[in-house]
Residue frames as qw, qx, qy, qz and C-alpha x, y, z in Angstrom:
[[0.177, 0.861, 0.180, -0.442, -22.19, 41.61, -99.70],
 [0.664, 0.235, 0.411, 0.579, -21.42, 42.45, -103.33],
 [0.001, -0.812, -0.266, 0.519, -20.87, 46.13, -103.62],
 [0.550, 0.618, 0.432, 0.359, -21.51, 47.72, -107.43],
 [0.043, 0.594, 0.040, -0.802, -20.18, 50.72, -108.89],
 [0.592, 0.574, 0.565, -0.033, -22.81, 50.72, -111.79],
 [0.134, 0.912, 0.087, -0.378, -20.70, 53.18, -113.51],
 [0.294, -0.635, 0.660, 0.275, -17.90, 51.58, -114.21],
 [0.506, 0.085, 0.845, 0.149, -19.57, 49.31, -115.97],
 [0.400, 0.780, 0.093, -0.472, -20.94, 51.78, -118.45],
 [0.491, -0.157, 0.772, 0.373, -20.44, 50.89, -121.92],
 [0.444, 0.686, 0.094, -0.568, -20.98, 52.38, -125.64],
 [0.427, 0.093, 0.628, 0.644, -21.22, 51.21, -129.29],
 [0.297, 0.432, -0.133, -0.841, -22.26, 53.33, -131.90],
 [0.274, -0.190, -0.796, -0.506, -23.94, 50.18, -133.74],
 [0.469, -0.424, -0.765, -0.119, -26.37, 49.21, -131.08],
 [0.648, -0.637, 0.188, -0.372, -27.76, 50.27, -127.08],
 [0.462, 0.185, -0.836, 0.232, -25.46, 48.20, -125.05],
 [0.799, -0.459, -0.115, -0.372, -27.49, 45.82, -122.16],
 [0.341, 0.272, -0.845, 0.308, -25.15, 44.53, -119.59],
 [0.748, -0.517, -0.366, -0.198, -27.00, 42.28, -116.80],
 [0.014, 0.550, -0.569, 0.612, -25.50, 43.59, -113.33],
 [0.184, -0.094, 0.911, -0.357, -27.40, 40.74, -111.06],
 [0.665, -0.069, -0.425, -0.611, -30.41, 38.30, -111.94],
 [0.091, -0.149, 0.903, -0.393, -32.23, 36.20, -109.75],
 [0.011, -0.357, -0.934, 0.005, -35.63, 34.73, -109.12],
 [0.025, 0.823, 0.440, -0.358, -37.51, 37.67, -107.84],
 [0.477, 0.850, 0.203, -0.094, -36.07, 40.30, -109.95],
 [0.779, 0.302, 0.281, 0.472, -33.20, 41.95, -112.81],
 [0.209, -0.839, 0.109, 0.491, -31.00, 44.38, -112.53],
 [0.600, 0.395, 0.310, 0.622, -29.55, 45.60, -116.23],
 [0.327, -0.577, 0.106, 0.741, -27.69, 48.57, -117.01],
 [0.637, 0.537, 0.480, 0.275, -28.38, 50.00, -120.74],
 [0.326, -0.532, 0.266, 0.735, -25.99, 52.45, -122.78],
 [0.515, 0.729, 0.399, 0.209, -27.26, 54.53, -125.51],
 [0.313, 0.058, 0.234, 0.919, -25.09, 57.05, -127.76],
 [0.194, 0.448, 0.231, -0.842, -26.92, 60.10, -128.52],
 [0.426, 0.399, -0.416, -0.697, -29.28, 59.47, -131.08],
 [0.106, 0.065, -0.992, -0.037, -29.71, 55.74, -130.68],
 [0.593, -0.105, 0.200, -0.773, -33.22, 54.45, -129.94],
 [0.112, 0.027, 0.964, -0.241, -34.89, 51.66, -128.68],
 [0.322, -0.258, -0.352, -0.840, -38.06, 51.63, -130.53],
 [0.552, -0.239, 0.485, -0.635, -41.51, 50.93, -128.42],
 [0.500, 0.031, -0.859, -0.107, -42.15, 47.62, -128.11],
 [0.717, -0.517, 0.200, -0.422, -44.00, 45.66, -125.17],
 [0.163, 0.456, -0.806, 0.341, -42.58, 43.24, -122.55],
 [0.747, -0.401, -0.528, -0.043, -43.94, 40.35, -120.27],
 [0.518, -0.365, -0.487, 0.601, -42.19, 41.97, -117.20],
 [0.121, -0.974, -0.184, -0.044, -42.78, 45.33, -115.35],
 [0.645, 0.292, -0.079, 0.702, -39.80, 47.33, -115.02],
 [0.197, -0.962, -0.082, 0.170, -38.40, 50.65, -113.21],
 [0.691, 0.360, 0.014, 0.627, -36.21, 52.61, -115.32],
 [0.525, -0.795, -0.076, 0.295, -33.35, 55.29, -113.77],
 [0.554, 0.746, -0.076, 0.361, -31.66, 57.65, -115.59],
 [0.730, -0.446, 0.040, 0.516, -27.83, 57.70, -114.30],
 [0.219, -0.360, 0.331, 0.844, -26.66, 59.96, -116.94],
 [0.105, 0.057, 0.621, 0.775, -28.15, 61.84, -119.78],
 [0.567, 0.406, 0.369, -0.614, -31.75, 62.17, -121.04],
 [0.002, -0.161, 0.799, 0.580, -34.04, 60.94, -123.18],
 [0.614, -0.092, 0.249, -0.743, -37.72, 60.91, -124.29],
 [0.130, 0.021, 0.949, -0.287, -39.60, 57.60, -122.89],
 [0.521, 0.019, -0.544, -0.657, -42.76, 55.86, -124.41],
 [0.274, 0.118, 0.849, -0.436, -45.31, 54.15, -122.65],
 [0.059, 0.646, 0.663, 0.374, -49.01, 53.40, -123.42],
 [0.008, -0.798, -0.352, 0.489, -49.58, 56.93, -121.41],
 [0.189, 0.977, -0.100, 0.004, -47.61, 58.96, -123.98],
 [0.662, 0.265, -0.302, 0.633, -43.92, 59.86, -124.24],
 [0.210, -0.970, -0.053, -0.108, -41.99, 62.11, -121.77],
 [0.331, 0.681, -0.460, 0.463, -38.37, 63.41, -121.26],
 [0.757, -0.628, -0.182, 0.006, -36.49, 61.96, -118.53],
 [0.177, 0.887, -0.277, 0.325, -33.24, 63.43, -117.29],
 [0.456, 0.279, -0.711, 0.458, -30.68, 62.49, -114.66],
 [0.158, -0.005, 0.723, -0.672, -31.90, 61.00, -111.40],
 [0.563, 0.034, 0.061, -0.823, -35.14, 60.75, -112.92],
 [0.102, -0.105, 0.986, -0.078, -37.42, 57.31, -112.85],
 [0.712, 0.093, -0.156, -0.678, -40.57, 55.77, -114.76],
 [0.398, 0.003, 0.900, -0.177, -42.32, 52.88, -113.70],
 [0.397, 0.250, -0.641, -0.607, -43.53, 50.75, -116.86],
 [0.762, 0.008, 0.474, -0.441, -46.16, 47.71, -116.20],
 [0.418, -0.131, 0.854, 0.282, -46.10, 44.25, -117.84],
 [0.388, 0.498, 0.619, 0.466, -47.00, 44.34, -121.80],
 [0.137, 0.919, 0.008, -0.370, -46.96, 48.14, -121.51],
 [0.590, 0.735, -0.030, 0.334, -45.20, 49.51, -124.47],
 [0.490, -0.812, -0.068, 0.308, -41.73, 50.89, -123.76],
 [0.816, 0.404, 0.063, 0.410, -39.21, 52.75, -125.81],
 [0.273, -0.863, 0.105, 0.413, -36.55, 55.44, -125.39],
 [0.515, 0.754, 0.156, 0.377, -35.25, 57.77, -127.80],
 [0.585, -0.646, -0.119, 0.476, -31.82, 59.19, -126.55],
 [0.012, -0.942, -0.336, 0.023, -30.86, 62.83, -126.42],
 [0.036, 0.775, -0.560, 0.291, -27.64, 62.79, -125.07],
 [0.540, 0.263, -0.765, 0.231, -25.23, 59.92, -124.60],
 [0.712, -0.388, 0.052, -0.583, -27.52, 57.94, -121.78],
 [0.278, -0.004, -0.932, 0.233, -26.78, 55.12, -118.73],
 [0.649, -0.175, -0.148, -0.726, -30.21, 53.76, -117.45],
 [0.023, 0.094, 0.944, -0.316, -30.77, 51.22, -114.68],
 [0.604, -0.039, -0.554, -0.572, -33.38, 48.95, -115.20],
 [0.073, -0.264, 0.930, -0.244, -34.97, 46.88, -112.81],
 [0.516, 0.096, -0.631, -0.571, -36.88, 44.18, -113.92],
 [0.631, -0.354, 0.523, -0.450, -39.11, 41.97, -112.14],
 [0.350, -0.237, 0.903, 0.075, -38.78, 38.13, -112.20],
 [0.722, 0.224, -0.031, -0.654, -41.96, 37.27, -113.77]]
């Protein structure tokens, strides 16, 4: 048993989002991602689905439905080659979990 505290591992630059991978395997990807306030991840699509979890902060989230604000504790499930971006509000940690594809 490997037991995470995903917090600790939080991490900010003011050049970039920081992406740390917290466990990767066959079936699916666990990443952490640290945005400053103001930072943004513009929308883009992906070959994997994803479920993203806002540990701290907010920020509004792009998809092909639209955009919407997501806040602590909150979670948006994103499909494979859906668009996804995230425009952050306030200094933001965001588990990600990616499937294997």
């Amino acid at each position: 048993m490997d037991i995470k505290n995903l917090l600790s591992k939080k991490e900010f630059s003011s050049e970039k989002p920081v992406k740390k991978e917290i466990i990767k395997s066959r079936m699916f990807n666990i990443v952490l991602v640290c945005l400053k306030k103001g930072q943004e991840i513009k929308p883009h699509p992906e070959p994997y689905a994803v479920f993203f979890l806002v540990l701290e902060g907010s920020g509004i989230y792009t998809s092909n439905k639209g955009k919407c604000e997501l806040k602590k504790n909150d979670g948006l499930f994103i499909e494979t080659n859906e668009i996804r971006g995230i425009k952050c509000l306030e200094n933001m940690v965001v588990l990600g979990v990616q499937d294997g594809h």
